[in-house]
N, CA, C and O atoms as a GROMACS GRO file, in nm:
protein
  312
    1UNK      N    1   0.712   1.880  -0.815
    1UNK     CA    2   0.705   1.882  -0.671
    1UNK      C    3   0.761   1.750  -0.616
    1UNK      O    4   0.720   1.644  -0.663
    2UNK      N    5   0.856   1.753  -0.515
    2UNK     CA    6   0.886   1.647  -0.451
    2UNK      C    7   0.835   1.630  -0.292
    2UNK      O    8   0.829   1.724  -0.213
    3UNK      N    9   0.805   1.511  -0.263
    3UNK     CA   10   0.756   1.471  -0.136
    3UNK      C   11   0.837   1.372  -0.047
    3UNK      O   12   0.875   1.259  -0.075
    4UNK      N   13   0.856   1.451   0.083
    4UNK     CA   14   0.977   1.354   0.142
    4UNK      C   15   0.872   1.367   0.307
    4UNK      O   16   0.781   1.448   0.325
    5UNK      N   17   0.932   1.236   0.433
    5UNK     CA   18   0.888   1.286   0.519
    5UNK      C   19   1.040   1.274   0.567
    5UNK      O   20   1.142   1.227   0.516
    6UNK      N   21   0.997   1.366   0.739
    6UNK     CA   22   1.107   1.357   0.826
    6UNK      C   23   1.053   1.318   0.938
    6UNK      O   24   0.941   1.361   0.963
    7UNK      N   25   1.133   1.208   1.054
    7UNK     CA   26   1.077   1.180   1.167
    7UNK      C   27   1.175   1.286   1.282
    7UNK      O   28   1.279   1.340   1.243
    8UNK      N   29   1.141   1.297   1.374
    8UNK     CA   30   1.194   1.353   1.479
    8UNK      C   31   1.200   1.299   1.594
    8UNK      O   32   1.092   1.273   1.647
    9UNK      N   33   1.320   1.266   1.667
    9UNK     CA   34   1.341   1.249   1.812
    9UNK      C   35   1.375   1.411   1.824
    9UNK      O   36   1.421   1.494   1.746
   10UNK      N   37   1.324   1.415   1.980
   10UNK     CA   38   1.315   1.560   2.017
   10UNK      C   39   1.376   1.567   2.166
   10UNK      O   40   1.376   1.453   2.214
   11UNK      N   41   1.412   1.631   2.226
   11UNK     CA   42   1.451   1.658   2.346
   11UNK      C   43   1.343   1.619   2.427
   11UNK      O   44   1.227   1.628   2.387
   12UNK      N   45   1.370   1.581   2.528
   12UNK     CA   46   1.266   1.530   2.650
   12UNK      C   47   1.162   1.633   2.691
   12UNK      O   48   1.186   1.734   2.756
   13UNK      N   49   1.084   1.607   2.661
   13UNK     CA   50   0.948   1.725   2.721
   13UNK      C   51   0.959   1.864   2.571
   13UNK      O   52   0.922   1.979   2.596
   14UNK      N   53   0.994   1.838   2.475
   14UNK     CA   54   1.024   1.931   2.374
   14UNK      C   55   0.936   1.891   2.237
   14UNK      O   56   0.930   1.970   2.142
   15UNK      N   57   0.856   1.741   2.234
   15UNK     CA   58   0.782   1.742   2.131
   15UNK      C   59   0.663   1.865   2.072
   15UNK      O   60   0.636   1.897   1.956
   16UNK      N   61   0.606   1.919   2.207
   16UNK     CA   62   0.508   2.003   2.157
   16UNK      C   63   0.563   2.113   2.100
   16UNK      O   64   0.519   2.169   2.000
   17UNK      N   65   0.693   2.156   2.184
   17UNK     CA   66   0.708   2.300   2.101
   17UNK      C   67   0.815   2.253   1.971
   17UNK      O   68   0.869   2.353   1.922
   18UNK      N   69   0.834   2.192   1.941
   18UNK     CA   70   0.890   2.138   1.812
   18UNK      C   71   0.767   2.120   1.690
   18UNK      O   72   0.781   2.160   1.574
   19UNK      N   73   0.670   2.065   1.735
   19UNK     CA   74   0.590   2.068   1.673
   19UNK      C   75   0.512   2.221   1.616
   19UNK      O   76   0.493   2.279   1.509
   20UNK      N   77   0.486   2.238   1.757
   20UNK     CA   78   0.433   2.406   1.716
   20UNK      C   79   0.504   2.553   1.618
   20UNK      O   80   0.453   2.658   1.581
   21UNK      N   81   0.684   2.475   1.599
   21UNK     CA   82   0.731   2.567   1.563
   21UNK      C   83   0.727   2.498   1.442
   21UNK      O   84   0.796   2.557   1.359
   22UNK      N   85   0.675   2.395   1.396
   22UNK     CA   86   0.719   2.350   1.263
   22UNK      C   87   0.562   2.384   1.224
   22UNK      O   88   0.551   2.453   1.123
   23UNK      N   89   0.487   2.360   1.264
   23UNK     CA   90   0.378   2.496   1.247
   23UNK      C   91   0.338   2.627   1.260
   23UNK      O   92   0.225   2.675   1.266
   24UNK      N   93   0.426   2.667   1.263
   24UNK     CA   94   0.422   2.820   1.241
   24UNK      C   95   0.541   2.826   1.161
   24UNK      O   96   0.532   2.924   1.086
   25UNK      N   97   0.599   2.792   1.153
   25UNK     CA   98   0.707   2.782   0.988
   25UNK      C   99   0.650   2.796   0.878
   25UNK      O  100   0.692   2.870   0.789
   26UNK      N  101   0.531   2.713   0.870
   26UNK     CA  102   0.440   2.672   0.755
   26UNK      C  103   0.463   2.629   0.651
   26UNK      O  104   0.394   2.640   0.549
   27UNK      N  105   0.618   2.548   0.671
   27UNK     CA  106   0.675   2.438   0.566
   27UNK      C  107   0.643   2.279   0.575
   27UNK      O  108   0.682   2.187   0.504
   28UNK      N  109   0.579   2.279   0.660
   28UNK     CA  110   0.556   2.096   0.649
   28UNK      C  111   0.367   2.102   0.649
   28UNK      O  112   0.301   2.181   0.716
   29UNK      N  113   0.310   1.995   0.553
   29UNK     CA  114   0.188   2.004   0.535
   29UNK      C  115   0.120   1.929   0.625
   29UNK      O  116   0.007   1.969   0.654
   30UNK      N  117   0.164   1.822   0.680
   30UNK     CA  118   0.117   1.758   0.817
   30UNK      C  119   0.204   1.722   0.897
   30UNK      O  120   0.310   1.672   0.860
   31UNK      N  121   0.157   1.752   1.078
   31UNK     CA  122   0.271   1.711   1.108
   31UNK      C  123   0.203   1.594   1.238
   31UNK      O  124   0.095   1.619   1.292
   32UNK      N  125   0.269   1.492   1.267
   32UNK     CA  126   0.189   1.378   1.359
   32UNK      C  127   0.295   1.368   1.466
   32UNK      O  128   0.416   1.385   1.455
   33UNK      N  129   0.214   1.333   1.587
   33UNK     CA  130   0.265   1.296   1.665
   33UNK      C  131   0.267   1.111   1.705
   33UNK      O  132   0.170   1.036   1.691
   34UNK      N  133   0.420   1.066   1.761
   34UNK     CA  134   0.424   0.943   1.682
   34UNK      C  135   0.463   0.867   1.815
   34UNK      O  136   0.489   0.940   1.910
   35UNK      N  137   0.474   0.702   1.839
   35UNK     CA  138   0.508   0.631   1.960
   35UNK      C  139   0.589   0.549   1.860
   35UNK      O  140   0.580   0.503   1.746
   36UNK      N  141   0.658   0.555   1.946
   36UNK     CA  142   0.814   0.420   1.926
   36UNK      C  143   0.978   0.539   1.920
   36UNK      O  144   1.014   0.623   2.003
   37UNK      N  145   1.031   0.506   1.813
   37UNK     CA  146   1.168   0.541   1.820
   37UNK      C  147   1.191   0.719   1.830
   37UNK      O  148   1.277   0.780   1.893
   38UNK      N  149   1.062   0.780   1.732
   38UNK     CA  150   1.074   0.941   1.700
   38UNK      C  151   0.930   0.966   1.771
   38UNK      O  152   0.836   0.890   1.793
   39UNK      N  153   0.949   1.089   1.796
   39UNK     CA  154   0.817   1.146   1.831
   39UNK      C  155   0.713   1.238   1.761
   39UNK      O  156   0.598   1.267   1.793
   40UNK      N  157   0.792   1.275   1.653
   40UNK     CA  158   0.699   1.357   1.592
   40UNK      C  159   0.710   1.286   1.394
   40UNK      O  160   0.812   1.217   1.386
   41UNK      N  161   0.649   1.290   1.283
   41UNK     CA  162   0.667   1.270   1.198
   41UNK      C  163   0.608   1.392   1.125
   41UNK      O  164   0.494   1.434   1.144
   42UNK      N  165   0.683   1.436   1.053
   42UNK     CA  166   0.604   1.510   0.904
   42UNK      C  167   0.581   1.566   0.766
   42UNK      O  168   0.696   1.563   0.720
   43UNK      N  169   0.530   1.598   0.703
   43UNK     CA  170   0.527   1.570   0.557
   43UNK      C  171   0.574   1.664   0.496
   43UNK      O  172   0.538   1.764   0.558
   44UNK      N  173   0.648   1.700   0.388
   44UNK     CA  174   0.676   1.828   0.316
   44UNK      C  175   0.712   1.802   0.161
   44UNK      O  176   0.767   1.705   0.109
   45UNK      N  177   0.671   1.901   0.114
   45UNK     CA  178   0.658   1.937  -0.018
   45UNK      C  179   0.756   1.993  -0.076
   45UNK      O  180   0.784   2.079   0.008
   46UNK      N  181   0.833   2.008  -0.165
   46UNK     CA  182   0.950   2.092  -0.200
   46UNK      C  183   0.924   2.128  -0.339
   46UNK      O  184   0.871   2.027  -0.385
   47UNK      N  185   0.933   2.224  -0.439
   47UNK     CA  186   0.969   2.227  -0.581
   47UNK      C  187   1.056   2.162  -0.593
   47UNK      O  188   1.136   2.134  -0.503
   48UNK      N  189   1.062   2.105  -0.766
   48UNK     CA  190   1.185   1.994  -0.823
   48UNK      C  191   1.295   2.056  -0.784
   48UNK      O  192   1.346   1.981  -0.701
   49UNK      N  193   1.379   2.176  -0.799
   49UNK     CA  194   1.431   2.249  -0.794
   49UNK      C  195   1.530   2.237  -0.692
   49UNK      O  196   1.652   2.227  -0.699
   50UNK      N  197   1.430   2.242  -0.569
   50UNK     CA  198   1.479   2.168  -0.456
   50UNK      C  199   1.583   2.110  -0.337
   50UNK      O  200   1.521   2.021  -0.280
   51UNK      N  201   1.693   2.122  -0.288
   51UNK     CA  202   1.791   2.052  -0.246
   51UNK      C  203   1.762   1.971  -0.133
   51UNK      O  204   1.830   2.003  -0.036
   52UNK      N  205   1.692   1.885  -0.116
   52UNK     CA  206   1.621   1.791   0.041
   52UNK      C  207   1.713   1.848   0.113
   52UNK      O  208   1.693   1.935   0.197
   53UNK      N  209   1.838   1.793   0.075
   53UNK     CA  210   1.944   1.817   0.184
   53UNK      C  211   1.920   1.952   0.246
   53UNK      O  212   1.863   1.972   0.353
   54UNK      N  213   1.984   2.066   0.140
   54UNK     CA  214   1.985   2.179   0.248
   54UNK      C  215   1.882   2.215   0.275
   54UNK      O  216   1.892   2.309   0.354
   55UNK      N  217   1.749   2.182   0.245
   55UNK     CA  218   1.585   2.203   0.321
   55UNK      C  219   1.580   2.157   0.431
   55UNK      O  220   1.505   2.224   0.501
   56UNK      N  221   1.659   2.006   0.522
   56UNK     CA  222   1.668   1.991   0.593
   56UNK      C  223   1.720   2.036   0.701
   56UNK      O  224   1.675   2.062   0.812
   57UNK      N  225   1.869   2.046   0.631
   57UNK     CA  226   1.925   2.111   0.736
   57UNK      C  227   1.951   2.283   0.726
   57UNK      O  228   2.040   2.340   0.789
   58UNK      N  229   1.857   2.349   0.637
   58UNK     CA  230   1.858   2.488   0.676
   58UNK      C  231   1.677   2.556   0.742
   58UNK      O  232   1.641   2.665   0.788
   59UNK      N  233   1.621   2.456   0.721
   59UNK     CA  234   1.483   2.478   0.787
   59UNK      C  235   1.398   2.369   0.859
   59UNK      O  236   1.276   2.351   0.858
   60UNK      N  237   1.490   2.308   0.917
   60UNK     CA  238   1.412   2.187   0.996
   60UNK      C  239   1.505   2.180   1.073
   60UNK      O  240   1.473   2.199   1.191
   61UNK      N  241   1.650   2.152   1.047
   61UNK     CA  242   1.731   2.091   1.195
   61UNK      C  243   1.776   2.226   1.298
   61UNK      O  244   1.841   2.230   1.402
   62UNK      N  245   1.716   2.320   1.224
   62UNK     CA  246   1.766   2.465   1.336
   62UNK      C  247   1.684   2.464   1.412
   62UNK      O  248   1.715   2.549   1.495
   63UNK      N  249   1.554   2.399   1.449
   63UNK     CA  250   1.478   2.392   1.547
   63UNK      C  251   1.484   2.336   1.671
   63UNK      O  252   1.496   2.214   1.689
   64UNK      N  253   1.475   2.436   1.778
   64UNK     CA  254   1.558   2.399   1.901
   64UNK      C  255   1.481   2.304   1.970
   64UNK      O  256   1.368   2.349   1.989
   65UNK      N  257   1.497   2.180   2.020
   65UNK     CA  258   1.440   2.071   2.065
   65UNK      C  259   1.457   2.003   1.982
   65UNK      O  260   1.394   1.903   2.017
   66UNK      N  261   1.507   1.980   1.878
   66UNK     CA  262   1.552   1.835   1.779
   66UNK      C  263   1.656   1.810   1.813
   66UNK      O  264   1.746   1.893   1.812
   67UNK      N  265   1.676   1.629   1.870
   67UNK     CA  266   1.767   1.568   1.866
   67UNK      C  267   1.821   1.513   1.711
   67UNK      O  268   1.934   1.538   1.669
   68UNK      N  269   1.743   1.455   1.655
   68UNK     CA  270   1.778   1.391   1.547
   68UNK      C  271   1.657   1.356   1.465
   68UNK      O  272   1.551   1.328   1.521
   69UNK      N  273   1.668   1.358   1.332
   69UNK     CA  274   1.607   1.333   1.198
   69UNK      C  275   1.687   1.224   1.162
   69UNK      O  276   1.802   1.186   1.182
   70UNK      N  277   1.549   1.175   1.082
   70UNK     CA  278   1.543   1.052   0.987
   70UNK      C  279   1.470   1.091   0.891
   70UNK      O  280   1.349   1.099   0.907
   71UNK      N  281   1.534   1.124   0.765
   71UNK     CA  282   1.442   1.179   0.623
   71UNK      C  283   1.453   1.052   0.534
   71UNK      O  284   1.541   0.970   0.508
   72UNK      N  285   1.311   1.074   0.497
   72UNK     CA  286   1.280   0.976   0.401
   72UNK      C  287   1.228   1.036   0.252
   72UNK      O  288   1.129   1.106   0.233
   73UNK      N  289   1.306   0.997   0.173
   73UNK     CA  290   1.265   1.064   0.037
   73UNK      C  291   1.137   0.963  -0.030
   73UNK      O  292   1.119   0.842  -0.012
   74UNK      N  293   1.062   1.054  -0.109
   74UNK     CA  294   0.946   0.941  -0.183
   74UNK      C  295   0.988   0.960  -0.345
   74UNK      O  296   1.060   1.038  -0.407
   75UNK      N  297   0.918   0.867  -0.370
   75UNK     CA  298   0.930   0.862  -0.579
   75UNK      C  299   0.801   0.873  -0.610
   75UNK      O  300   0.771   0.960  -0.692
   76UNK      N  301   0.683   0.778  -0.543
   76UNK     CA  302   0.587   0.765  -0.608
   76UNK      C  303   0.493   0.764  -0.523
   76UNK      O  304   0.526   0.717  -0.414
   77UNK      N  305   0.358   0.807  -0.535
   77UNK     CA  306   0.225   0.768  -0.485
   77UNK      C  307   0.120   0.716  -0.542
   77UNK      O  308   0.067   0.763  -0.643
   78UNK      N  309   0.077   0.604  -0.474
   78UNK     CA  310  -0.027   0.497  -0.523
   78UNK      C  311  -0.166   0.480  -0.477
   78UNK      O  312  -0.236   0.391  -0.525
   0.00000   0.00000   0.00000
């Protein structure tokens, strides 16, 4: 299993339903709402198998109200 997060800037007045649709997707395991550069952050799980890339951009950036992602890949947890 791999663990990456993604942050989200979202369209103006578009955080909630960005959020709500990335919950009802039921691909990201938490999702936060955030202050400073992005507005939303959240966590997802992938099998090794995996391609981050096209996970990103075939089930996260089609969501209407995203301006832009910032993915962050992980290696390890401590």
């Amino acid at each position: 299993m791999k663990t990456f997060f993604v942050q989200f800037k979202c369209a103006l007045g578009k955080a909630y339903d960005v959020a709500s649709e990335l919950a009802e997707a039921e691909i990201a395991s938490e999702i936060y709402s955030t202050a400073g550069q992005y507005d939303l952050m959240a966590k997802f799980y992938v099998d090794d198998d995996v391609d981050i890339g096209h996970f990103v951009n075939e089930r996260i950036q089609i969501i209407d109200g995203i301006v832009e992602t910032f993915t962050t890949v992980t290696f390890r947890a401590f």
